[in-house]
N, C-alpha and C positions, 0 to 999 in steps of 0.2 A: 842749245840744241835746236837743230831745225823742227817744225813741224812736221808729220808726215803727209806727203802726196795725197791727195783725192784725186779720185778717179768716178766718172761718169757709167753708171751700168745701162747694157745697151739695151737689158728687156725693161726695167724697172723706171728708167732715165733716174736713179737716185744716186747720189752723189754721197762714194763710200770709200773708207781708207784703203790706199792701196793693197794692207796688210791682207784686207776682207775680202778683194775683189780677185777673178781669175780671167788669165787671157785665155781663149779656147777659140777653135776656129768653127765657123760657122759658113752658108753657102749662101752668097749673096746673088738671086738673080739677075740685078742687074749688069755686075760684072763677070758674070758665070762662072766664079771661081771661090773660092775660101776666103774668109778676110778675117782679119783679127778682131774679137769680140772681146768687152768688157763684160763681166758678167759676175754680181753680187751673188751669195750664198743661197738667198730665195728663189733669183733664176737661172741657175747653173742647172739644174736637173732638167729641167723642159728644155733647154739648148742644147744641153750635150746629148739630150734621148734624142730630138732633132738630127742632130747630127749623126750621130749612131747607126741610127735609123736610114737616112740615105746611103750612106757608108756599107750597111749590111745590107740593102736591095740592088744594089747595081751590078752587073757585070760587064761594064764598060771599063775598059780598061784606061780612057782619057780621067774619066772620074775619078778615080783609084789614086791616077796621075796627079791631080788636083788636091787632093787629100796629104798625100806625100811630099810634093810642092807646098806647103801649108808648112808643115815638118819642118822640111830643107830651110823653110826662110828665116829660121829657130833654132839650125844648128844641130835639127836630129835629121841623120841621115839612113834612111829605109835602105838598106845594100841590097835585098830580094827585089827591090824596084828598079833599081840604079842597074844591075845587072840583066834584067828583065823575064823574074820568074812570073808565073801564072798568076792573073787574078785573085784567084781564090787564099792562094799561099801572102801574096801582097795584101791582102784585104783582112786578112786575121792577124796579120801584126799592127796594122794600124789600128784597127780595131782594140786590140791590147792596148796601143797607144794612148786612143780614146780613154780607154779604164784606167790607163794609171794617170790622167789628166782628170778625170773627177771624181777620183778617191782623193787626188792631193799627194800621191806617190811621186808625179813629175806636175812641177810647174813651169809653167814659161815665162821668161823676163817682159815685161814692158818695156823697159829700156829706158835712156836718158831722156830728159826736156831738153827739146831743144828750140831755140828762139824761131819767132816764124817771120 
């Protein structure tokens, strides 16, 4: 039987089973957008309140866009976004979203290795 995967956590840089670790999206300045973050059990709570936390200050609706883009590239598709209800209405399901991502209710795949 194979070994399992390690994975690199992006707050800790410690290097944890993939079983331990969670993908969550996070807002990377440099590329002004969401990116996928690795994040071990120690530091999922300060990431995902980070993210929460931008998530529930904005009323920019490119933002909101960003967040649900983040979603979409995982296969969860926000239909209040896609159709193009209100901020506020888009922003309390992701926000939901956000909560069932760090209670562990929804996880998201990492996906395969692939050679580089």
């Amino acid at each position: 039987m194979a070994s399992e995967r390690q994975v690199v956590c992006f707050g800790c840089v410690g290097v944890v089973p993939e079983s331990r670790v969670r993908l969550i999206p996070f807002f990377n300045d440099d590329v002004q957008r969401y990116v996928d973050t690795y994040r071990c059990e120690q530091c999922l709570e300060a990431a995902m309140e980070q993210t929460r936390s931008r998530l529930a200050l904005t009323e920019d609706a490119a933002d909101v866009g960003l967040t649900a883009a983040f979603f979409e590239r995982h296969g969860i598709f926000i239909h209040e976004y896609r159709r193009g209800d209100p901020v506020p209405v888009v922003r309390s399901i992701l926000l939901a979203s956000l909560e069932r991502l760090r209670s562990g209710q929804l996880r998201l795949v990492i996906g395969a290795t692939r050679p580089l």
